[in-house]
Backbone bond lengths (Angstrom), bond angles and torsions (degrees), N, CA, C in turn:
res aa  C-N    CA-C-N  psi(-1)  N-CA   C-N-CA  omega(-1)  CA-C   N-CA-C  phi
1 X - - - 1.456 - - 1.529 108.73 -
2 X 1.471 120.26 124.57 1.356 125.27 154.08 1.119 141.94 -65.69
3 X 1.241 141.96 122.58 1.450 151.62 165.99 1.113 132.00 -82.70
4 X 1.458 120.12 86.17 1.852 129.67 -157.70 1.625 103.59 -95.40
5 X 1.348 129.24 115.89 1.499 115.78 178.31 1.989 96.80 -127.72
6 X 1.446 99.50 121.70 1.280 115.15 172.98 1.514 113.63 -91.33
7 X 1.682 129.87 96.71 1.444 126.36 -163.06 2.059 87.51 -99.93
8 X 1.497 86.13 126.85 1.430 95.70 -169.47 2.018 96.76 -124.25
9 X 1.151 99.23 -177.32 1.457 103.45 -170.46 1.820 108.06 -82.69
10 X 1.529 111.26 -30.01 1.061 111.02 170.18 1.665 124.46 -114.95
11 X 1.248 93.81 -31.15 1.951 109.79 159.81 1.381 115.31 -106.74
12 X 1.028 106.76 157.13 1.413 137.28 138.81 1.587 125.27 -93.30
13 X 1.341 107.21 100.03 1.874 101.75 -174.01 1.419 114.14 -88.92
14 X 1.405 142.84 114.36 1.053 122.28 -149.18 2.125 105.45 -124.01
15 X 1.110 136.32 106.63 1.049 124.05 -178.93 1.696 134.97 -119.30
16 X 1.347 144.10 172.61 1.187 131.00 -167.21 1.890 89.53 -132.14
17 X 1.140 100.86 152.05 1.925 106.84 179.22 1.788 96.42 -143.20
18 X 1.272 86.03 120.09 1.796 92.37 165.18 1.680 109.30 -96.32
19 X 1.287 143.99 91.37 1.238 147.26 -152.05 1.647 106.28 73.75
20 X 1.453 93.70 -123.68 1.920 104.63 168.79 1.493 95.65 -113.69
21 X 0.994 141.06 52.00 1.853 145.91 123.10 1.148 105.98 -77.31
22 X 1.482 130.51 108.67 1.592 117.72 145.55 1.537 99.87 -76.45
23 X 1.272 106.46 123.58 1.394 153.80 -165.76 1.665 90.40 -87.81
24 X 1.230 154.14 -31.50 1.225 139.62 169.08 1.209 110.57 -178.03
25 X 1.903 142.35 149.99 1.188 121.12 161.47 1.698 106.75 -143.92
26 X 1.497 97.34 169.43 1.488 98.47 173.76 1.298 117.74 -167.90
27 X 1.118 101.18 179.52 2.111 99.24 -148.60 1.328 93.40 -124.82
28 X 1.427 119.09 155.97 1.775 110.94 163.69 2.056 85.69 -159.03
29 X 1.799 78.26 175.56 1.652 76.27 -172.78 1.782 115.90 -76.74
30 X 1.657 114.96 163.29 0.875 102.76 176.32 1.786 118.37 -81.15
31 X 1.234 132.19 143.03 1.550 117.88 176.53 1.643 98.55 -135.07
32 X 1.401 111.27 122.30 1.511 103.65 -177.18 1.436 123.66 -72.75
33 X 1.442 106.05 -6.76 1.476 115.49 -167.94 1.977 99.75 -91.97
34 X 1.204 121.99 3.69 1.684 140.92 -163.62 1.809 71.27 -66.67
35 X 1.528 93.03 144.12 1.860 122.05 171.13 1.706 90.38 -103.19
36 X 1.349 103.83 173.60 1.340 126.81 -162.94 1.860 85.12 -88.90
37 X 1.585 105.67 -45.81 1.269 98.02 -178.55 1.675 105.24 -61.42
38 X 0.764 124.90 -87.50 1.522 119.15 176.58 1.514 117.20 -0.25
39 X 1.637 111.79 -79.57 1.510 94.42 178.65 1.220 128.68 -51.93
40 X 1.969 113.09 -48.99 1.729 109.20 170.87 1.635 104.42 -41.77
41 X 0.846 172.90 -50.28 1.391 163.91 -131.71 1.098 125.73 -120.11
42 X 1.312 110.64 -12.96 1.540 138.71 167.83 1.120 100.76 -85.52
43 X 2.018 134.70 -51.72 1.094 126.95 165.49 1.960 142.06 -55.58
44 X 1.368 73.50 -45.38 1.838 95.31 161.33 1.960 104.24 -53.37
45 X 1.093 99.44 -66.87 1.380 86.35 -168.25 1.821 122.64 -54.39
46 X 1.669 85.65 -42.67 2.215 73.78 170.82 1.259 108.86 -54.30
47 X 0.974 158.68 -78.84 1.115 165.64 54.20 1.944 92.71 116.02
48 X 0.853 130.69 -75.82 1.514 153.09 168.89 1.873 88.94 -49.97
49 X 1.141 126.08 -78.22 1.285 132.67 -174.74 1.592 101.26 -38.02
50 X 0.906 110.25 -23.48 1.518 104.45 171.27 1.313 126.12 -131.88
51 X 1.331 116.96 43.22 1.120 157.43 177.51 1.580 109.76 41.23
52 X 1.529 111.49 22.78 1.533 104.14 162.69 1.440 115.43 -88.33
53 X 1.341 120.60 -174.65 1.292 131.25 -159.37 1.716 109.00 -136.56
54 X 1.323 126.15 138.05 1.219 136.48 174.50 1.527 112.43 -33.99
55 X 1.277 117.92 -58.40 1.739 137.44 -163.35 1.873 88.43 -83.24
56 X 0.714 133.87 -15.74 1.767 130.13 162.62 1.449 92.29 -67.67
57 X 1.525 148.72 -12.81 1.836 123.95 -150.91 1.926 85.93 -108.10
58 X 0.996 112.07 115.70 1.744 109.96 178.78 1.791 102.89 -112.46
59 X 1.394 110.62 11.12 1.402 121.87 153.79 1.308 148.05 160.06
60 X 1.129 131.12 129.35 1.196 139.93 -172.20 1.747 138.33 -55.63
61 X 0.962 166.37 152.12 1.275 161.90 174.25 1.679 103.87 -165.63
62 X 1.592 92.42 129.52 2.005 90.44 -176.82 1.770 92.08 -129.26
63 X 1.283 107.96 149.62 1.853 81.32 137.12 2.197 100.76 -145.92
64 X 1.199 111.18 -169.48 1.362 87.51 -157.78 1.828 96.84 -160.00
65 X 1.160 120.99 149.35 1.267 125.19 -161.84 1.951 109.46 -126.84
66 X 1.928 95.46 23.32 1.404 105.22 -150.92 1.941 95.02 -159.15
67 X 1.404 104.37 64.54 0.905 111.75 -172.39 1.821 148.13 -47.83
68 X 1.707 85.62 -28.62 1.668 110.16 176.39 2.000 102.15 -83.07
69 X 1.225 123.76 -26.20 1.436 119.06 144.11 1.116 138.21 -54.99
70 X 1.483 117.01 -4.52 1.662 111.30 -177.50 1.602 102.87 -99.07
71 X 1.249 132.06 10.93 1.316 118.31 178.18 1.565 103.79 -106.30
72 X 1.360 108.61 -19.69 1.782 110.39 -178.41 1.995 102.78 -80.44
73 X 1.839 94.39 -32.61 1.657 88.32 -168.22 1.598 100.18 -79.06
74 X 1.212 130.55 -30.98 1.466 131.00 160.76 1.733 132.81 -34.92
75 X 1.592 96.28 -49.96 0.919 85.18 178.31 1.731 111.97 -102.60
76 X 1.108 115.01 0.84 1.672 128.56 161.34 1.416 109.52 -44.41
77 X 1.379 98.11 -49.58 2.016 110.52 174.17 1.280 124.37 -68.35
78 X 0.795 100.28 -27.07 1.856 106.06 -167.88 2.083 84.71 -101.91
79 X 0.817 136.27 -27.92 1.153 122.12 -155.67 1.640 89.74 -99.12
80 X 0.782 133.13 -60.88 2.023 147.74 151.99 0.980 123.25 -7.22
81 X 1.037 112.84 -67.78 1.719 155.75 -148.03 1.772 122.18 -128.73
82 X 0.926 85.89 -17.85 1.733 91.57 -172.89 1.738 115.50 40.63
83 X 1.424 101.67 42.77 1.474 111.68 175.19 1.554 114.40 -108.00
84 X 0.936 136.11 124.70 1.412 120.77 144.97 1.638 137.19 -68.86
85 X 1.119 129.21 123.12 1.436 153.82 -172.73 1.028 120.11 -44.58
86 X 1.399 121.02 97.60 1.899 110.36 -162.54 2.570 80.56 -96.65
87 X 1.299 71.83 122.13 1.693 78.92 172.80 2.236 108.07 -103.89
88 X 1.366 75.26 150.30 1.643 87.69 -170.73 1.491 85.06 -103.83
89 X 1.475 113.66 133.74 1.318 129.29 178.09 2.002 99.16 -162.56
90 X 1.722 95.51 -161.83 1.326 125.44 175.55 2.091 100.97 -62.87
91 X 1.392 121.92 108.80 0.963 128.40 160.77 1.633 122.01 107.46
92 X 1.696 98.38 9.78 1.226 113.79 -170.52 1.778 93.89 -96.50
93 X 1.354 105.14 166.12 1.649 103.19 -178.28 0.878 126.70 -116.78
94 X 1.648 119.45 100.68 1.174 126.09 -143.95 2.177 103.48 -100.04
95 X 1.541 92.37 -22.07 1.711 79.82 -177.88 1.783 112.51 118.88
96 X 1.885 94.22 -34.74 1.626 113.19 -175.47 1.424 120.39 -125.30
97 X 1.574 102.03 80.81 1.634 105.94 -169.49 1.733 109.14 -64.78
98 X 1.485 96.82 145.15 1.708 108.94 -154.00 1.681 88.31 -95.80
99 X 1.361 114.59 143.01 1.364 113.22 -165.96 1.378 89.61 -150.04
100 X 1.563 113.28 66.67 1.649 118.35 165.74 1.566 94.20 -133.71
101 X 1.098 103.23 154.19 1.779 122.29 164.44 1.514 114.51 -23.55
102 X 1.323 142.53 -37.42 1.349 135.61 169.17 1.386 100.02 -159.20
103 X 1.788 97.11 93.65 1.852 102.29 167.33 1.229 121.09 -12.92
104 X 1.815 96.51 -68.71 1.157 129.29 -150.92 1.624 136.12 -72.12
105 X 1.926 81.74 5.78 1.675 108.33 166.75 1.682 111.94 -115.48
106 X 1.263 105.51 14.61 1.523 125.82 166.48 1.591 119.26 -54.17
107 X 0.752 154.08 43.64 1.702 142.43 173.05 1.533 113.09 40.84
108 X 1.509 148.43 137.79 1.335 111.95 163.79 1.532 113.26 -70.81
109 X 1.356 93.41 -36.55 1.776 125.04 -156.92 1.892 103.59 -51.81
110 X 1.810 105.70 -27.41 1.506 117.10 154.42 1.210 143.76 -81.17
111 X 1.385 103.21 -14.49 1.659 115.30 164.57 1.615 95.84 -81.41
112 X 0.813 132.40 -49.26 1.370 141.02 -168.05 2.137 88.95 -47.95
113 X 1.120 92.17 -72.84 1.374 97.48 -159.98 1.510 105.88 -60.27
114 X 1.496 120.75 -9.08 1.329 110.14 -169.04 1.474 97.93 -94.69
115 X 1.701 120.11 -32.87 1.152 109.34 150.45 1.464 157.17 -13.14
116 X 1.308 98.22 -96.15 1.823 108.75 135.87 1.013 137.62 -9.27
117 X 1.456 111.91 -62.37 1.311 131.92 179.14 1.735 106.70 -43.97
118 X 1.849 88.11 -73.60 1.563 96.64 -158.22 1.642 103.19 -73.72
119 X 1.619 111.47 -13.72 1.859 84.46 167.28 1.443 124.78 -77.91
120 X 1.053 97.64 -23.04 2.063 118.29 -170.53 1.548 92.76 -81.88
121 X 1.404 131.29 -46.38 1.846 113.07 -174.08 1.675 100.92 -127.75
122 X 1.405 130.63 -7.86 1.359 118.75 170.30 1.729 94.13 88.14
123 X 1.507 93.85 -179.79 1.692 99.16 -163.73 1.841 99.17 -126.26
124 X 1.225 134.83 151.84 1.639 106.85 21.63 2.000 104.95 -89.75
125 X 1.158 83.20 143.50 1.571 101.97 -160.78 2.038 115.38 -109.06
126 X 1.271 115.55 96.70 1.222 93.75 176.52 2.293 114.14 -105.13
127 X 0.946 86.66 116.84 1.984 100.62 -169.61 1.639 96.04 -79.46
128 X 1.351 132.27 115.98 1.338 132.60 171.39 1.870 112.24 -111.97
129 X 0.907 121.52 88.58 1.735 133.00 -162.34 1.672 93.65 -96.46
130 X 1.370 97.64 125.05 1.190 103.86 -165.48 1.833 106.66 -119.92
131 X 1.389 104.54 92.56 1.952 113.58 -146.92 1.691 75.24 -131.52
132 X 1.468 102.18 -154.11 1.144 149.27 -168.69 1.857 89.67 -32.30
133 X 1.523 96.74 -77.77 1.102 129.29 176.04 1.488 121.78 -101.91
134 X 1.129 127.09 126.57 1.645 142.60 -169.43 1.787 106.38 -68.46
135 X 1.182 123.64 67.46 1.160 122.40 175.17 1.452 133.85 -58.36
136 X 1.358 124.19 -178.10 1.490 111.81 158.22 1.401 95.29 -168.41
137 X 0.897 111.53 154.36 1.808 120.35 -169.68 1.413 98.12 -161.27
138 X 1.868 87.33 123.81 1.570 107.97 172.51 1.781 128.03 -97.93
139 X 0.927 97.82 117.69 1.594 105.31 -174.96 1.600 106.92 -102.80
140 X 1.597 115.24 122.71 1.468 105.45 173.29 1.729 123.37 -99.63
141 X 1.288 90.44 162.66 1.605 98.71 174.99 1.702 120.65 -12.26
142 X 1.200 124.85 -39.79 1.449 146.72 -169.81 1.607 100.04 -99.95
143 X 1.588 122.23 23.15 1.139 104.86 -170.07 1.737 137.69 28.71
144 X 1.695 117.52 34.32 1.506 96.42 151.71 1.817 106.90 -103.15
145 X 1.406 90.99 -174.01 1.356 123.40 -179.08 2.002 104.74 -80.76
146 X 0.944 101.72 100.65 1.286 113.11 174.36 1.510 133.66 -77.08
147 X 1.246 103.03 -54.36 1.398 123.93 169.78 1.568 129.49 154.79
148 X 0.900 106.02 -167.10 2.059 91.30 -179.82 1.568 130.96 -164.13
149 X 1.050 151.83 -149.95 1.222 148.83 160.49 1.263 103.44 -106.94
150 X 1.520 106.29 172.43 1.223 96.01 153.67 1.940 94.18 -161.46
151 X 1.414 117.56 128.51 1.525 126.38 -177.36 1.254 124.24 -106.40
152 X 1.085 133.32 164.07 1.319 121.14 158.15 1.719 120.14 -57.98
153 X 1.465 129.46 148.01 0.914 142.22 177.17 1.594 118.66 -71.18
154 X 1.273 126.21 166.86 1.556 135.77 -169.74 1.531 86.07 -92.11
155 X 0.904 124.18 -90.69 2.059 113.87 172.63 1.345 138.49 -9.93
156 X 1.431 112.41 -51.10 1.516 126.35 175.85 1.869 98.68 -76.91
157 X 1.044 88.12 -42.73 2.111 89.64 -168.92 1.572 102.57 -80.40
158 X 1.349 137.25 -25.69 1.259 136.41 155.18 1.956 116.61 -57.66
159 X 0.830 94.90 -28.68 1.466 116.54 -165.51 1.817 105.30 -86.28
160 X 1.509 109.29 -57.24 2.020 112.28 160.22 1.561 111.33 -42.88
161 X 1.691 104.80 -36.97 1.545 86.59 -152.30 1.233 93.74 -113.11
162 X 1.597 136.23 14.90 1.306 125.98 136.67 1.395 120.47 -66.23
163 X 1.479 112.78 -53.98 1.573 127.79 -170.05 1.788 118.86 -51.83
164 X 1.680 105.06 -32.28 1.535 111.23 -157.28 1.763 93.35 -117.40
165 X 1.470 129.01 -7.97 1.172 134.71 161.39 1.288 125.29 -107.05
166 X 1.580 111.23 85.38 1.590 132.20 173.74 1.451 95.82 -2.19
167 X 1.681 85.27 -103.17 1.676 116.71 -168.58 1.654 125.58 -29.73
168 X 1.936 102.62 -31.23 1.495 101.34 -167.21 1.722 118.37 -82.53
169 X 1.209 151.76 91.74 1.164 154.20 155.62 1.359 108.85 -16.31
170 X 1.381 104.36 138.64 1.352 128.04 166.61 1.661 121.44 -44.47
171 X 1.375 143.18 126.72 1.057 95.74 168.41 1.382 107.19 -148.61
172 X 1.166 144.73 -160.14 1.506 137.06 -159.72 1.929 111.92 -102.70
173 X 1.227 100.52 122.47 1.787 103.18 -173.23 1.449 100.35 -63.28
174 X 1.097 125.13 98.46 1.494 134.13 145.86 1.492 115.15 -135.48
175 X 1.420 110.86 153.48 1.522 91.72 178.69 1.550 114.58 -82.79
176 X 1.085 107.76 158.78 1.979 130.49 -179.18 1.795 100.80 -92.35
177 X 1.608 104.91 133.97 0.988 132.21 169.34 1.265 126.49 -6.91
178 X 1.436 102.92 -46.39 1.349 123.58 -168.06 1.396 104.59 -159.29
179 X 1.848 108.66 154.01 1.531 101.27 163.84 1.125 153.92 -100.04
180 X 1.618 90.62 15.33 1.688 106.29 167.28 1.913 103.58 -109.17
181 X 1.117 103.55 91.57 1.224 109.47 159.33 1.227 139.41 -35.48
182 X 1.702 124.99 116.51 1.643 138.89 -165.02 1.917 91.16 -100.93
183 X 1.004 134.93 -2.30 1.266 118.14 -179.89 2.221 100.69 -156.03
184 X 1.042 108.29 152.45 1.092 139.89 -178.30 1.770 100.29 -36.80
185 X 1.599 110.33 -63.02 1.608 105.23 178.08 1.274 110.60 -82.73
186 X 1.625 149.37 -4.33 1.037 154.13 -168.26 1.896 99.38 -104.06
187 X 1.071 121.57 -15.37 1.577 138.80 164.46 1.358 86.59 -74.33
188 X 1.401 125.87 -106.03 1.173 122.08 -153.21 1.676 128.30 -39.07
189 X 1.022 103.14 -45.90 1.807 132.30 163.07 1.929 98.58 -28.16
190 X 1.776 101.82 -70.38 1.591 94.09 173.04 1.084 123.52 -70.99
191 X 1.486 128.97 -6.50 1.273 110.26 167.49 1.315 120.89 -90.60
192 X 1.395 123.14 -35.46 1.574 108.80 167.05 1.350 143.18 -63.01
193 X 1.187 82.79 -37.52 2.024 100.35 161.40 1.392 124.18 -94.58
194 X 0.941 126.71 -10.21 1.613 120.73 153.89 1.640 118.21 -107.54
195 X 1.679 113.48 -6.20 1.453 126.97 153.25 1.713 112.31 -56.11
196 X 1.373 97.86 -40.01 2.145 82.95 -159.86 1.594 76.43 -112.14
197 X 1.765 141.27 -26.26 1.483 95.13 177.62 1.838 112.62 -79.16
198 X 1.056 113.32 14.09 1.645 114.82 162.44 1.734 112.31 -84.43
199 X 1.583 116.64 -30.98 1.397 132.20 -174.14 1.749 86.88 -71.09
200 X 1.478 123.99 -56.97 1.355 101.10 -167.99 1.725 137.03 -86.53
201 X 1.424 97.33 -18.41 1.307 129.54 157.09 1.700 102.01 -41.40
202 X 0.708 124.93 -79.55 2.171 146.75 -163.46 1.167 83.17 -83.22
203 X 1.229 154.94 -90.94 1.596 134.25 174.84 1.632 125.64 -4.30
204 X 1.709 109.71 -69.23 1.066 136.31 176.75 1.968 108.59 -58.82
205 X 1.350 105.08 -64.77 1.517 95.14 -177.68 1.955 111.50 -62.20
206 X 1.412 116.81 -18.16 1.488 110.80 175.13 1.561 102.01 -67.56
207 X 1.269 120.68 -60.76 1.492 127.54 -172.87 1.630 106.74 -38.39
208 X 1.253 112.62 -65.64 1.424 125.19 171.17 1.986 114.87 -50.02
209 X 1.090 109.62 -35.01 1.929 100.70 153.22 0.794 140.40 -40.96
210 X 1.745 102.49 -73.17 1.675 135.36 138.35 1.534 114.54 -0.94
211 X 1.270 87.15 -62.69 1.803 93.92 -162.97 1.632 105.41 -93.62
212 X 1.389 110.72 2.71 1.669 95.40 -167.16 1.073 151.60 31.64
213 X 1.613 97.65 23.99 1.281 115.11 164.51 1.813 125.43 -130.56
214 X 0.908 109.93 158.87 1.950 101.90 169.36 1.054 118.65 -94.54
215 X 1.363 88.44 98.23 2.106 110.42 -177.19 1.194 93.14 -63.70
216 X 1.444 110.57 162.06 1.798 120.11 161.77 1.182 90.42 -99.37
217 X 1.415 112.41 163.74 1.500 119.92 -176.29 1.614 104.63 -139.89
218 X 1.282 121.49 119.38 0.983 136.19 159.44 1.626 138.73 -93.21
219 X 1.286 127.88 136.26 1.259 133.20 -164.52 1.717 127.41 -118.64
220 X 1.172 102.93 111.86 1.522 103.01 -163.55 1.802 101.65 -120.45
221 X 1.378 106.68 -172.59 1.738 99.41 -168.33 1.347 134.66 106.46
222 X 0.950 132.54 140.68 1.960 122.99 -170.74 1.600 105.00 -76.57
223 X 1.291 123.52 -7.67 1.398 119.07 177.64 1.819 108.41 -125.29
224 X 1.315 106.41 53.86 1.738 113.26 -172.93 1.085 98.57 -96.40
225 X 1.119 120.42 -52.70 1.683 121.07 -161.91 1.766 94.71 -73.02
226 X 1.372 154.43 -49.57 1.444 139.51 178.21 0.936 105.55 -28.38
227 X 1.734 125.55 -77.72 0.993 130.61 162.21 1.483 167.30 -26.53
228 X 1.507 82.46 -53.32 1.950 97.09 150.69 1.279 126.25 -74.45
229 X 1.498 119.35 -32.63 1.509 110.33 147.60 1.867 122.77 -20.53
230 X 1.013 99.44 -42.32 1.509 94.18 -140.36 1.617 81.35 -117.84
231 X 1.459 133.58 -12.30 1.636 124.65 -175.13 1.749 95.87 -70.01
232 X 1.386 100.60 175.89 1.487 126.25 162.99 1.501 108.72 -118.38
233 X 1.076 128.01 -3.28 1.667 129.71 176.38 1.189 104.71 -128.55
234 X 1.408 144.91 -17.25 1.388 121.11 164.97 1.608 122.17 -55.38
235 X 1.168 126.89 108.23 1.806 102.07 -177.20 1.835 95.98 -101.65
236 X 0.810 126.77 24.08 1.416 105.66 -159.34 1.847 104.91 -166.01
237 X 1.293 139.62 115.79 1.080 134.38 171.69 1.543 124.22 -107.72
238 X 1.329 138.66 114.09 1.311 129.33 178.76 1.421 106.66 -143.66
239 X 2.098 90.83 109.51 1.873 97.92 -172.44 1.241 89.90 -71.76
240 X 1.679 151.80 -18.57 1.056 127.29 -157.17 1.650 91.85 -98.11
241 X 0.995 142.65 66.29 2.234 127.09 174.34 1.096 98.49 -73.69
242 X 1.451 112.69 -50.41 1.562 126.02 -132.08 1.295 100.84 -93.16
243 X 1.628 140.66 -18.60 1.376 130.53 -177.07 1.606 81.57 -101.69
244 X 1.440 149.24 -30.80 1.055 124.51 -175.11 1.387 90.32 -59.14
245 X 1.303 118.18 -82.47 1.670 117.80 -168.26 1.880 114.53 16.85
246 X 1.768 77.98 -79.16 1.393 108.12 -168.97 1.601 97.00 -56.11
247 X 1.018 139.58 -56.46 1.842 114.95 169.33 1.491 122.00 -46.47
248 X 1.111 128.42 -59.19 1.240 139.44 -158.86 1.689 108.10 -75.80
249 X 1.698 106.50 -25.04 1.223 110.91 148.32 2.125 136.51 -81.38
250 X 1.497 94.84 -15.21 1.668 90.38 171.14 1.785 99.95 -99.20
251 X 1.607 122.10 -2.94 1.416 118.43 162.31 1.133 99.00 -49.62
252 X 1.019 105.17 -95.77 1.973 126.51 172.72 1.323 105.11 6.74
253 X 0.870 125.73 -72.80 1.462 148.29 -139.62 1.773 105.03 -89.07
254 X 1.321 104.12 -30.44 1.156 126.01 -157.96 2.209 91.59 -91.19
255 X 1.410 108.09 -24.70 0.989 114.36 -177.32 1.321 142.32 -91.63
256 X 1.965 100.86 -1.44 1.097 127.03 -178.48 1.628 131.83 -72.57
């Protein structure tokens, strides 16, 4: 059994794969101050919750966008698990050679997904991960890594315009009735959700100019489905890309 952990700026996505079944997954927040004890025990227990067992994990694969966490989740594994941590970074072999100006300021957590992507739907490939930050990563026909956007997120930008606007209340991401708003939270409602699925829409059809071709576009992230509801270019949603990635990338690797 595999152990896929995606260390993100606001999650941690954490999953188990018996072959290519992920066998179960689950998310918790990210906290940089987390002890090694903490996560091992945090991991053990999902793990138990679904009635698998520690000595079932015969290996690990992380990669991580949150660097002062990889020495607590490292040794969480090896101390847990008695695994050592195959990390996805700069020089690992992912399958999707990165062909922008400095790889090596690439995300892993986006090679990962561009990965995935182009083995699971082929290229030209546009991946829109909707995390921390509202990404997009272009994969071409020839499967490399091209390059990508990168936006502000639905979380952080929900989060400014609660914090720095007194009067406006918090209120729950679903979309509103309509998009001219009759009440105060039904305003805000159309603007965030018909604000960023207009950001990825006009994003998405520029990329696709660019490229002169009709990318498929895929959508990954804890806030994909709001959104893809309501896009005209999302065709395709999969919250799980990014822990596949991370298998199909320690296969690889595993095969050398």
């Amino acid at each position: 059994m595999l152990l896929v952990i995606d260390i993100g700026n606001t999650n941690i996505s954490v999953g188990v794969f018996r072959g290519e079944e992920l066998a179960a997954a689950w998310r918790l927040a990210t906290r940089r101050e987390q002890t090694a004890d903490e996560m091992g025990l945090l991991l053990r227990q999902f793990l138990r919750e679904e009635a698998l067992t520690p000595a079932e994990v015969t290996g690990i694969v992380a990669c991580s966008v949150v660097p002062p966490l990889n020495p607590a989740v490292e040794k969480a594994c090896w101390r847990y698990f008695g695994r050592q941590t195959f990390w996805v970074g700069p020089g690992t072999r992912t399958g999707v050679p990165v062909k922008t100006e400095n790889p090596r300021e690439v995300g892993a957590d986006r090679v990962v997904n561009a990965a995935a992507g182009y083995a699971l739907y082929g290229g030209p490939l546009i991946v829109v991960d909707f995390g921390t930050a509202t990404t997009f990563d272009v994969v071409s026909a020839k499967g490399e890594y091209i390059g990508g956007v990168i936006a502000p997120g639905v979380g952080i930008s929900c989060e400014a315009l609660f914090s720095r606007a007194a009067k406006l209340p918090r209120v729950d991401l679903v979309p509103p009735p309509t998009v001219i708003g009759r009440n105060t939270v039904h305003s805000m409602q159309a603007g965030i959700v018909f604000g960023f699925v207009g950001l990825v829409d006009e994003i998405v059809c520029r990329i696709r100019a660019e490229l002169k071709e009709e990318a498929r576009v895929v959508a990954t992230g804890g806030l994909a489905d709001l959104v893809a509801r309501e896009s005209r270019t999302i065709q395709k949603i999969d919250p799980y890309l990014t822990l596949t990635g991370l298998r199909l990338i320690y296969e690889r690797n595993q095969q050398v």
